[in-house]
Backbone as ProteinMPNN parsed JSONL, in Angstrom:
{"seq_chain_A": "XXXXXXXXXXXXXXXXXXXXXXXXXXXXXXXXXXXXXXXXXXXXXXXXXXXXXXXXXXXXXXXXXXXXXXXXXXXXXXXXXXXXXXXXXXXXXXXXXXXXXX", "coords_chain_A": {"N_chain_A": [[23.121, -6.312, -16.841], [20.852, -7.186, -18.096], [18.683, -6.476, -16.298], [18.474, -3.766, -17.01], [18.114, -3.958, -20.119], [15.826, -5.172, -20.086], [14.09, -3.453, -18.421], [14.362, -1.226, -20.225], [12.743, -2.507, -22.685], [10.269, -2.578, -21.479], [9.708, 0.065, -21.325], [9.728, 0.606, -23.559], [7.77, -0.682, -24.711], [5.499, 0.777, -23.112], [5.342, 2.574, -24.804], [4.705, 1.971, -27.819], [2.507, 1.321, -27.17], [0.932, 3.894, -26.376], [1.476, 5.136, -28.458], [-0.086, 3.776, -30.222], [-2.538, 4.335, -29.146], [-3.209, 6.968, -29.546], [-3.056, 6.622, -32.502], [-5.364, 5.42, -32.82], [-7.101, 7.469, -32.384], [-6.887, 8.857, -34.464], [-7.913, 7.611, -36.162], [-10.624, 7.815, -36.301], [-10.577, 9.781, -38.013], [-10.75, 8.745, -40.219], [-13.48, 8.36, -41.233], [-15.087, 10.585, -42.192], [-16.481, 10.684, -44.559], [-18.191, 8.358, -44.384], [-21.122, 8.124, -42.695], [-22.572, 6.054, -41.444], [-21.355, 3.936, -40.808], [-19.291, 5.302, -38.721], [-21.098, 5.224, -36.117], [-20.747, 2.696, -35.126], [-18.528, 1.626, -35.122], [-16.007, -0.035, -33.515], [-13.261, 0.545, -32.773], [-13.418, 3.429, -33.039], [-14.9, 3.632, -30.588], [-13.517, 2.79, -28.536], [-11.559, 4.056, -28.685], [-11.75, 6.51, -27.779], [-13.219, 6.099, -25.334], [-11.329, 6.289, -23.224], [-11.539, 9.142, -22.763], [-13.943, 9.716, -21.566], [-14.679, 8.5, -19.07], [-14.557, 9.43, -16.183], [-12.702, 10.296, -13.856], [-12.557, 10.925, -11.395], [-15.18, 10.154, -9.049], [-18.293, 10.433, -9.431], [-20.268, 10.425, -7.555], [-20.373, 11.499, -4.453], [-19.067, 10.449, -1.181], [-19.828, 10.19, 1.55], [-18.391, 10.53, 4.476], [-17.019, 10.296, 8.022], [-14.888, 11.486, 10.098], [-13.2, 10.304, 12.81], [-11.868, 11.952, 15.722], [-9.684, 9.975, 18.203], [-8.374, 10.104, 21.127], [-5.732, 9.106, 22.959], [-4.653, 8.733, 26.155], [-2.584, 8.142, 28.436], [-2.19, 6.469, 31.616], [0.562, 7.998, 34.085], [2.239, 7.526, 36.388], [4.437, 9.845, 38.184], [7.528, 9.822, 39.748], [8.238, 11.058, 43.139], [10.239, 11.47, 44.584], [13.973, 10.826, 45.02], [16.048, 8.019, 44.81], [19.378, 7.671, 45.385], [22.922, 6.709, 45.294], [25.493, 8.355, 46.779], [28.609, 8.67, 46.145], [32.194, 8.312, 46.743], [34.41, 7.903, 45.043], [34.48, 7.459, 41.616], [33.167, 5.256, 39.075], [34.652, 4.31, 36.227], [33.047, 4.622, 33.979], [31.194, 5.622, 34.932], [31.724, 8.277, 34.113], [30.576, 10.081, 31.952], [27.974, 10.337, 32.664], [24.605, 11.501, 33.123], [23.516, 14.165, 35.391], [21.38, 13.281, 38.278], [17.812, 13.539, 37.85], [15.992, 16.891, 38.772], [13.954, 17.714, 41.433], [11.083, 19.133, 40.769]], "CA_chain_A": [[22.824, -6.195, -18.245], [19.615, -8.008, -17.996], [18.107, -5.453, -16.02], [18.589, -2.789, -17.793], [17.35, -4.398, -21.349], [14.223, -5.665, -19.656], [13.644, -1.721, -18.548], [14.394, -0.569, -21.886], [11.835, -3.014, -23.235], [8.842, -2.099, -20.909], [9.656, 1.466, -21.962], [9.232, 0.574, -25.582], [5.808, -1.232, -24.885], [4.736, 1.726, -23.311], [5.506, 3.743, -25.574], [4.354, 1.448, -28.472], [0.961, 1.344, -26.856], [0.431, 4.831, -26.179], [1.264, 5.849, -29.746], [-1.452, 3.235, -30.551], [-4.13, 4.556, -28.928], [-2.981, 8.52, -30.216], [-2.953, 6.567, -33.637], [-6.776, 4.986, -33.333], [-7.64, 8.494, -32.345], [-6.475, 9.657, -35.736], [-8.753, 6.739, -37.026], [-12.071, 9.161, -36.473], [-10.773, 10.932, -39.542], [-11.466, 7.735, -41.754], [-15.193, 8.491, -41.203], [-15.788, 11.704, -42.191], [-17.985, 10.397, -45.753], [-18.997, 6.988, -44.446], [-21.764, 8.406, -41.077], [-23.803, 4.903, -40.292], [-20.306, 3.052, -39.84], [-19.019, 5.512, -37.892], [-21.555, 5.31, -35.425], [-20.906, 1.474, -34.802], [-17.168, 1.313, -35.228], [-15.454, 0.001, -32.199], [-12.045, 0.893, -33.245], [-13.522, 4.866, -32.821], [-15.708, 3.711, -29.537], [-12.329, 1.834, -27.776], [-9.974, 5.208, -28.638], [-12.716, 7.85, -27.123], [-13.741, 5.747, -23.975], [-10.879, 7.16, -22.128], [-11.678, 10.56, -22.856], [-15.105, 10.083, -21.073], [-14.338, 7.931, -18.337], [-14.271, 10.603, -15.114], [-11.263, 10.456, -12.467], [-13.052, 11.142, -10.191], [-16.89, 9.38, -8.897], [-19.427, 11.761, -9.448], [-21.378, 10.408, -6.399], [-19.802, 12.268, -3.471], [-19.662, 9.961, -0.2], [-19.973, 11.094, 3.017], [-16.996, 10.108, 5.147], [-17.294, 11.077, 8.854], [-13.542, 10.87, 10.833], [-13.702, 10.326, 14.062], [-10.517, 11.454, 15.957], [-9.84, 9.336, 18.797], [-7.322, 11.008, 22.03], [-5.218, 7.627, 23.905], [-4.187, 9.185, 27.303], [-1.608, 7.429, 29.527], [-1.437, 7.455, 32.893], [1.989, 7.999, 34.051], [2.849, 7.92, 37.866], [5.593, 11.019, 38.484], [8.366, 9.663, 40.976], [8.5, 12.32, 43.371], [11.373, 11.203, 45.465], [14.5, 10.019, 43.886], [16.516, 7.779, 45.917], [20.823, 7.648, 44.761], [24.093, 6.918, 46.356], [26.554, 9.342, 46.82], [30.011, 7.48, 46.465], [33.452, 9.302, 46.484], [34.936, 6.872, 44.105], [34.177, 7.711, 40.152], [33.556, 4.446, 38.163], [35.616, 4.6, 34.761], [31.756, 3.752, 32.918], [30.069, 6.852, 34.945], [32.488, 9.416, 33.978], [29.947, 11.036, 31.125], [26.562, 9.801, 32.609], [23.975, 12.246, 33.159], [23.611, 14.09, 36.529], [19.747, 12.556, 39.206], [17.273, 14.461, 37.923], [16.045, 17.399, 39.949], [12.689, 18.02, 41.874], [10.153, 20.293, 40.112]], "C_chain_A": [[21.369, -6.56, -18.528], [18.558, -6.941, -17.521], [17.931, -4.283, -17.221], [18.053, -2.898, -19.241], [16.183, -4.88, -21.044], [13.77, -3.82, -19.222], [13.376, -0.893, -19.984], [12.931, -1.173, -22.713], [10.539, -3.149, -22.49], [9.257, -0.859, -21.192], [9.229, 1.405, -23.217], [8.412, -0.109, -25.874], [5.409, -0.594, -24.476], [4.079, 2.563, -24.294], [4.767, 3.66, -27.131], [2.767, 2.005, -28.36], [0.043, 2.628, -26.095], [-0.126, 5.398, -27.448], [0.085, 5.162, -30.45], [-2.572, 3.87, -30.311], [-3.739, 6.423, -29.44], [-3.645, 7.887, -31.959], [-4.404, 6.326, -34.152], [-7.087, 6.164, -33.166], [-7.699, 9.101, -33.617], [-7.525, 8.419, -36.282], [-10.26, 7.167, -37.272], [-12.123, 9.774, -38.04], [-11.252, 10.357, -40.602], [-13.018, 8.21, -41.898], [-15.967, 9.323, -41.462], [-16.659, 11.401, -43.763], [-18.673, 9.352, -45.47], [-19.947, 7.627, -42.379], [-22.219, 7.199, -40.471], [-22.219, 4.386, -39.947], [-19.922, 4.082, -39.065], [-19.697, 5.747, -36.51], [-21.063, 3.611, -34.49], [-19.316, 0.832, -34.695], [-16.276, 1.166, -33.839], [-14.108, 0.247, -32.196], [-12.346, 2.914, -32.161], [-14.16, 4.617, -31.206], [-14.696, 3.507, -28.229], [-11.103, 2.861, -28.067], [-10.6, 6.739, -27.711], [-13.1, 7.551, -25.815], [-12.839, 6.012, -23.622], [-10.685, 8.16, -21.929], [-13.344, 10.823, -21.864], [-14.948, 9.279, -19.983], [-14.505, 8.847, -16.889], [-13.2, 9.614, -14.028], [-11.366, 10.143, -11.515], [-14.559, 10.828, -9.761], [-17.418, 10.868, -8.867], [-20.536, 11.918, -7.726], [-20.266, 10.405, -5.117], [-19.794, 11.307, -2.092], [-19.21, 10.497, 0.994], [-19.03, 10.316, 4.537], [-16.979, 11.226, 6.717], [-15.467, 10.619, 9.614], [-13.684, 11.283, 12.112], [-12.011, 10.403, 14.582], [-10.82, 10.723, 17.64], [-8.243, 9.747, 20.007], [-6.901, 9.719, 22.282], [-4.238, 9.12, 24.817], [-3.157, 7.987, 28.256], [-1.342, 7.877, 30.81], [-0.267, 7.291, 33.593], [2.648, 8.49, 35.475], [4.301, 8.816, 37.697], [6.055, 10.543, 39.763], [8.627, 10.931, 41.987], [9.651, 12.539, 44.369], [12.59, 10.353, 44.938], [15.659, 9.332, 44.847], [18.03, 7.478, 44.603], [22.002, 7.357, 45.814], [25.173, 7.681, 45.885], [27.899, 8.287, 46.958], [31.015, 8.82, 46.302], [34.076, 8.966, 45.401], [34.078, 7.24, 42.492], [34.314, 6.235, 39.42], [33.94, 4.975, 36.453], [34.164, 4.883, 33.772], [31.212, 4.787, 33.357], [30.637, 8.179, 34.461], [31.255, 10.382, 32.959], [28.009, 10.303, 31.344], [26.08, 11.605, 33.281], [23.789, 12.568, 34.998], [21.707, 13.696, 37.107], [19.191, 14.081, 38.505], [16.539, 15.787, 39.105], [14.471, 17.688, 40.152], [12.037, 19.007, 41.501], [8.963, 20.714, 41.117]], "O_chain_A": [[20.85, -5.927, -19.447], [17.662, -6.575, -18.281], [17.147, -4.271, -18.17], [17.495, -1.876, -19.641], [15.416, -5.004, -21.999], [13.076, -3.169, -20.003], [12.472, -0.23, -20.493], [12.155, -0.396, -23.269], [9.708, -3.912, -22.982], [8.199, -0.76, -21.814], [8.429, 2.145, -23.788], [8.104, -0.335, -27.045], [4.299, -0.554, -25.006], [2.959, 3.017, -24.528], [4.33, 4.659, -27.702], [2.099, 2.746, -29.08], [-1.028, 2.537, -25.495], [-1.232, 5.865, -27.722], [-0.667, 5.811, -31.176], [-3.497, 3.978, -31.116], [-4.847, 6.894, -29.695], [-4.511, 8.524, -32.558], [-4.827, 6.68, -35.253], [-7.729, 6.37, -34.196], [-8.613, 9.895, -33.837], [-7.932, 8.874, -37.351], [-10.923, 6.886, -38.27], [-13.011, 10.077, -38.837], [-11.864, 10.827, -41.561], [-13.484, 8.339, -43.03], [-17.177, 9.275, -41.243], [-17.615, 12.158, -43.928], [-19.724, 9.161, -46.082], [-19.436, 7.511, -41.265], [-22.317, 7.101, -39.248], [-21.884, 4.455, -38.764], [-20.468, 3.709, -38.026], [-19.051, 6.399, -35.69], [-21.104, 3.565, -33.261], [-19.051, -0.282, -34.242], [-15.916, 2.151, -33.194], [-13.754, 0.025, -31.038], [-11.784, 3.387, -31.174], [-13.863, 5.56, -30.472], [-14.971, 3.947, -27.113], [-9.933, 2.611, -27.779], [-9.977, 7.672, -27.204], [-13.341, 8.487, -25.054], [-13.486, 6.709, -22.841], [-9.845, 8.508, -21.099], [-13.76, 11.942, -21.565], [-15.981, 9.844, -19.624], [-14.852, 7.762, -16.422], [-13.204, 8.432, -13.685], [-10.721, 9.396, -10.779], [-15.287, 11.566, -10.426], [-17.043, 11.957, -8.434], [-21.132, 12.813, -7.126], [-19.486, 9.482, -4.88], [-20.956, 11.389, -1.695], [-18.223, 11.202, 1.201], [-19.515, 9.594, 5.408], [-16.944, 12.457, 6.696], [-15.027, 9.471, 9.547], [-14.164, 12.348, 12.501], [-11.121, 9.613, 14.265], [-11.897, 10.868, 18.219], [-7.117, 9.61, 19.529], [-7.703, 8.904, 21.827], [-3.539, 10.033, 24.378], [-3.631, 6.882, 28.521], [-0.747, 8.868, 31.234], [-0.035, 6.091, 33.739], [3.342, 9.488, 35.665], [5.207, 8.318, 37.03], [5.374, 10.678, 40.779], [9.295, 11.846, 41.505], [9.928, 13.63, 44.868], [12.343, 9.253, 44.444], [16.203, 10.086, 45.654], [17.893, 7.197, 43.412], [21.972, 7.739, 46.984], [25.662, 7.632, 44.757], [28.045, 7.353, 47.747], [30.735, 9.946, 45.891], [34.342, 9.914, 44.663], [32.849, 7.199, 42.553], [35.463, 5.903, 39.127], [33.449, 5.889, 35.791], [34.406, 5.444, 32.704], [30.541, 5.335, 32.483], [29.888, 9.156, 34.451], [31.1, 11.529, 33.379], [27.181, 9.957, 30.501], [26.798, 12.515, 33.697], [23.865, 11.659, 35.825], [20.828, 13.873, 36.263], [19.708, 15.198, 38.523], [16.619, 15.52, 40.304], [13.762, 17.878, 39.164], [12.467, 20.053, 41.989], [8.155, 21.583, 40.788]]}, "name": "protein", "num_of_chains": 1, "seq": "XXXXXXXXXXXXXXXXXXXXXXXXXXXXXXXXXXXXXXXXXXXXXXXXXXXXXXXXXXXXXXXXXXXXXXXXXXXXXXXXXXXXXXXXXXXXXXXXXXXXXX"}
């Protein structure tokens, strides 16, 4: 229960504080007979700075990637030593058969 009403209520401070800043945007319109305050009005300066802000840096940096191979070296058995039994243990019945010489 708790959950779920704490979710609800960061949804509805989002949401609060989106429509805020939509609402100072609409606060531009106060200004259309008064020009010197609206030059100085931080209300209008603090609803427009994230319209000019960029996304993305303007200054391009130069990023070199270096790929890098890891090799292993990996001795190949080339002789495989096994015993042949007649006898089937209960435990080998579904084991795999010695691999074979390539």
């Amino acid at each position: 229960m708790k959950n779920s009403r704490l979710k609800n209520n960061i949804s509805i401070l989002f949401l609060a504080l989106f429509l805020t800043m939509k609402m100072a945007g609409l606060h531009v319109l106060s200004h259309t007979d008064d020009k010197e305050h609206a030059l100085h009005c931080y209300i209008c300066d603090h609803a427009v700075s994230h319209n000019l802000t960029p996304a993305i840096s303007p200054a391009i940096l130069d990023y070199g990637i270096k790929n890098t191979e890891f090799s292993l070296q990996i001795e190949k058995a080339e002789i495989y030593h096994f015993l042949v039994s007649s006898t089937i243990a209960p435990d080998q019945l579904f084991s795999r058969p010695p691999p074979i010489l390539l």
